[in-house]
PyMOL commands that place a pseudoatom at each C-alpha (Angstrom):
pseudoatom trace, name=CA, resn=UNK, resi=1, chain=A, elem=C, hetatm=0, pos=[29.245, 142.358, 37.704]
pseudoatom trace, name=CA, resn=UNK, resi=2, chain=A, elem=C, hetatm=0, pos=[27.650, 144.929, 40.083]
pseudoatom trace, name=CA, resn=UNK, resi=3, chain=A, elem=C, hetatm=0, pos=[27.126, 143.541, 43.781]
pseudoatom trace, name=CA, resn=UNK, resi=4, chain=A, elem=C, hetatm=0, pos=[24.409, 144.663, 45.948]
pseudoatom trace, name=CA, resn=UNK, resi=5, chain=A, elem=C, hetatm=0, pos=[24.141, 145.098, 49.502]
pseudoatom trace, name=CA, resn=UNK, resi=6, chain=A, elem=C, hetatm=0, pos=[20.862, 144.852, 51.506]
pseudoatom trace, name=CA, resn=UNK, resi=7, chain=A, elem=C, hetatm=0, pos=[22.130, 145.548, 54.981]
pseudoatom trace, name=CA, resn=UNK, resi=8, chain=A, elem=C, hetatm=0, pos=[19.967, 147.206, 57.432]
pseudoatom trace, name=CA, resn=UNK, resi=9, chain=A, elem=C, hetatm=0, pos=[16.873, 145.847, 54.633]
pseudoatom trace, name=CA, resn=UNK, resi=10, chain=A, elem=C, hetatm=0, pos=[14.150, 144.021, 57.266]
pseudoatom trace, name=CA, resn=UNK, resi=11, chain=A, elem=C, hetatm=0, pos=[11.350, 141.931, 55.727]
pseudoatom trace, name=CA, resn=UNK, resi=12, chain=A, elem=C, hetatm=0, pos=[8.122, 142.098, 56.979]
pseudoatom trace, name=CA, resn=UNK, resi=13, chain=A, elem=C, hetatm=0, pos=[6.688, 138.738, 59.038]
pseudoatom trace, name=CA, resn=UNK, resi=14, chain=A, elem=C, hetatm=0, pos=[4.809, 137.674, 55.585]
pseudoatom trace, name=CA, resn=UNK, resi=15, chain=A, elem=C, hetatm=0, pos=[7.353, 137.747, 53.576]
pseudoatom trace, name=CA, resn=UNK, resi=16, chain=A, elem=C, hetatm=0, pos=[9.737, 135.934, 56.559]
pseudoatom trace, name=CA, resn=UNK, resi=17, chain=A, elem=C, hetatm=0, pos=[7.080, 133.322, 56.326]
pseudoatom trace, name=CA, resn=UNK, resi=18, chain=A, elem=C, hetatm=0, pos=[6.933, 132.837, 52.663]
pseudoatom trace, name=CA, resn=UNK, resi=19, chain=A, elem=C, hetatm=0, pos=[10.725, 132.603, 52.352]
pseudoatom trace, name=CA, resn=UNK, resi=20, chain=A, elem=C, hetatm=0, pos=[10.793, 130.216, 55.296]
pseudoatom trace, name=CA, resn=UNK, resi=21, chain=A, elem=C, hetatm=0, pos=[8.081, 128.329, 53.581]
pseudoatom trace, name=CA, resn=UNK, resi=22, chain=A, elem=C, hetatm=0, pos=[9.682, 127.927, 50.486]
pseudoatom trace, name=CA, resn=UNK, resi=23, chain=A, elem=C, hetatm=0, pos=[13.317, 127.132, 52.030]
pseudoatom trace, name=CA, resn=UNK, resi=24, chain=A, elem=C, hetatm=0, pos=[11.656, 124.237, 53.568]
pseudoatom trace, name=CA, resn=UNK, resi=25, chain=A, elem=C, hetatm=0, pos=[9.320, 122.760, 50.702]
pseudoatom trace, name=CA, resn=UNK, resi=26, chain=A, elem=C, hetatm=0, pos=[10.845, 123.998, 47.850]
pseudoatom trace, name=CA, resn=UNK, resi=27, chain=A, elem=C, hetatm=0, pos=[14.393, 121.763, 47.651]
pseudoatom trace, name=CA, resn=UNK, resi=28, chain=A, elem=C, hetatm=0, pos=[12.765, 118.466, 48.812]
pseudoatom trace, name=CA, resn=UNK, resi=29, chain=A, elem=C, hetatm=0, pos=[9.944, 118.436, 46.376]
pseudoatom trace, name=CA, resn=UNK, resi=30, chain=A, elem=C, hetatm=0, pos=[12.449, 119.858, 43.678]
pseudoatom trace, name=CA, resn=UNK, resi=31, chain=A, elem=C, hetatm=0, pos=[14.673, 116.851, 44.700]
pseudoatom trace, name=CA, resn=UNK, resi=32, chain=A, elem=C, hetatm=0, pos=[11.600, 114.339, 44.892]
pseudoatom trace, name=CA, resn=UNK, resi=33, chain=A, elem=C, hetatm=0, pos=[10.492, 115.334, 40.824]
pseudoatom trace, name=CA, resn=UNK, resi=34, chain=A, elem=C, hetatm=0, pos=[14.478, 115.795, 39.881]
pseudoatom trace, name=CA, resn=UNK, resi=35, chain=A, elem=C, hetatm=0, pos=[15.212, 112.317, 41.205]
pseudoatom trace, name=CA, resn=UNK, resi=36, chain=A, elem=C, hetatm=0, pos=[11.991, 110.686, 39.554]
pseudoatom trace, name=CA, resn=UNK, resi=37, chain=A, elem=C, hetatm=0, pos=[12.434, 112.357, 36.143]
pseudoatom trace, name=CA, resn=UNK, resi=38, chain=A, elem=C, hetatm=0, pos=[16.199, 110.966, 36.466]
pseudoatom trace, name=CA, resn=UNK, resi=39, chain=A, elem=C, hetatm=0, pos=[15.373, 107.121, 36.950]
pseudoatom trace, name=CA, resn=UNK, resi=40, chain=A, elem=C, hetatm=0, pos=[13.137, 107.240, 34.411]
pseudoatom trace, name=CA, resn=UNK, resi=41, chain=A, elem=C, hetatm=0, pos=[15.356, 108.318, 31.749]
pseudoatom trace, name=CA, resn=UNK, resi=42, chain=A, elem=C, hetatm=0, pos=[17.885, 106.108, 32.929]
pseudoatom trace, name=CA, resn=UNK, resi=43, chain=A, elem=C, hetatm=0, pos=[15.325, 103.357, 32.770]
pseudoatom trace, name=CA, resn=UNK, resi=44, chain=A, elem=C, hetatm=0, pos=[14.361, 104.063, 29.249]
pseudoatom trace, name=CA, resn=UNK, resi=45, chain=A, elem=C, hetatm=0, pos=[18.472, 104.624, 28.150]
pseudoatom trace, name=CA, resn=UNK, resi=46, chain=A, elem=C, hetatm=0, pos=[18.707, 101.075, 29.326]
pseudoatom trace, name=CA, resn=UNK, resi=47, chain=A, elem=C, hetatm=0, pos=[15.937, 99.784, 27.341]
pseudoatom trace, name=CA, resn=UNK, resi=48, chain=A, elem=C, hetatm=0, pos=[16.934, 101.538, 24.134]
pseudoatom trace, name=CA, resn=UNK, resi=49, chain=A, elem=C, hetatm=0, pos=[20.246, 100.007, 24.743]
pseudoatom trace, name=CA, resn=UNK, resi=50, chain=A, elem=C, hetatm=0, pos=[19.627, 96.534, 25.223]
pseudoatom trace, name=CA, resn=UNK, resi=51, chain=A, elem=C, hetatm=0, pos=[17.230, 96.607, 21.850]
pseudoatom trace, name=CA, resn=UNK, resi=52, chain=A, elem=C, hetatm=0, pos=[20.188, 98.153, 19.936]
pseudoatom trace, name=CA, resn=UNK, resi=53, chain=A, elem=C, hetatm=0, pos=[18.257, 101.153, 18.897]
pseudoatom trace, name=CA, resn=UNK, resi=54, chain=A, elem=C, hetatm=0, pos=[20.318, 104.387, 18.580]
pseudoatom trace, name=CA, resn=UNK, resi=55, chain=A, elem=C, hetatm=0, pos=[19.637, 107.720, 20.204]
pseudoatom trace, name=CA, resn=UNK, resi=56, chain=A, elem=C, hetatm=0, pos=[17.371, 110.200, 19.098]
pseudoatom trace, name=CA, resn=UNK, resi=57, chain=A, elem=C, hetatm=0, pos=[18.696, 112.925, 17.370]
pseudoatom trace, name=CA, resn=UNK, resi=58, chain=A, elem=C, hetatm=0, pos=[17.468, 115.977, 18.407]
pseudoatom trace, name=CA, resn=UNK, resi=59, chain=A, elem=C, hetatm=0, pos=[19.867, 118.384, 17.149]
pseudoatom trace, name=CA, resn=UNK, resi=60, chain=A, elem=C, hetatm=0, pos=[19.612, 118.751, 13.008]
pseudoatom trace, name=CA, resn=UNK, resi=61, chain=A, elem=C, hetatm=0, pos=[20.513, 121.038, 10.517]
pseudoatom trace, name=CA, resn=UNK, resi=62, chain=A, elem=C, hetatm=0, pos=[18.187, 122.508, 8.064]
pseudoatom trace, name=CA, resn=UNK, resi=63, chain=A, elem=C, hetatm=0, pos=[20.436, 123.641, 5.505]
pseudoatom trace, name=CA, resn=UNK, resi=64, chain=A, elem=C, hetatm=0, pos=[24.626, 124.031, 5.036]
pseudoatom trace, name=CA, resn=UNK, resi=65, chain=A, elem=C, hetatm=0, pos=[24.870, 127.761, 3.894]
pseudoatom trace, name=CA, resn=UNK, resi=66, chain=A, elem=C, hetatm=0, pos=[27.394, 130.481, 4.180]
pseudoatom trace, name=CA, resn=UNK, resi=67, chain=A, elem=C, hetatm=0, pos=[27.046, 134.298, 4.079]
pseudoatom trace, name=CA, resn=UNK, resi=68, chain=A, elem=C, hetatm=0, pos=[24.729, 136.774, 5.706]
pseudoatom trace, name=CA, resn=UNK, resi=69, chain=A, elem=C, hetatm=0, pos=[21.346, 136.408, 5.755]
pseudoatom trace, name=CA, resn=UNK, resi=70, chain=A, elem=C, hetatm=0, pos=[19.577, 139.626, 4.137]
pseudoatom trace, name=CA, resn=UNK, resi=71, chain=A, elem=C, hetatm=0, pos=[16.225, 140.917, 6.420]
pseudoatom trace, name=CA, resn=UNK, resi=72, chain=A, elem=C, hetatm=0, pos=[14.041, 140.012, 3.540]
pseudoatom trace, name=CA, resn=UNK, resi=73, chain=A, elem=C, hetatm=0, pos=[15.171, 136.474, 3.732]
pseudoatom trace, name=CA, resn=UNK, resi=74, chain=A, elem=C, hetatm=0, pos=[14.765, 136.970, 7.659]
pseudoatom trace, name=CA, resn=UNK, resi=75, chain=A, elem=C, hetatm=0, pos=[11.456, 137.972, 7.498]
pseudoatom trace, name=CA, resn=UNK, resi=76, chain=A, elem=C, hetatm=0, pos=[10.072, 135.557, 4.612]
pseudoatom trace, name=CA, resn=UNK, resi=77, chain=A, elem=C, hetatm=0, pos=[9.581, 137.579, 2.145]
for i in range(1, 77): cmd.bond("trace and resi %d" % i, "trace and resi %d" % (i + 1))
show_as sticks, trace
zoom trace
């Protein structure tokens, strides 16, 4: 991993602003939507559970094969 250094870099009073700006608003509306987004799918976890219905499954597999795929069978043809 390379590390930079930006010593002795200034930014100019717009950008200060802007990164001021979005210091400020950024995390607490981030938080706000996180938080809401949470509680609602803890909400509808509960609900699922208490009507016995299992999760969704959102992982599946296609097909059980072994090998290496050929780039004709890639590409469709």
């Amino acid at each position: 991993m390379r590390t930079v250094s930006f010593q002795g870099g200034q930014l100019t009073p717009g950008q200060r602003r802007n990164l001021e700006f979005q210091q400020r608003l950024k995390p607490a509306f981030l938080n706000l939507v996180l938080d809401q987004q949470v509680q609602e799918t803890l909400k509808a976890v509960e609900v699922r559970k208490e009507q016995g219905i299992k999760p969704e499954r959102v992982w599946f597999s296609e097909s059980q094969q072994t090998g290496t795929v050929s780039i004709a069978e890639w590409m469709g043809f």
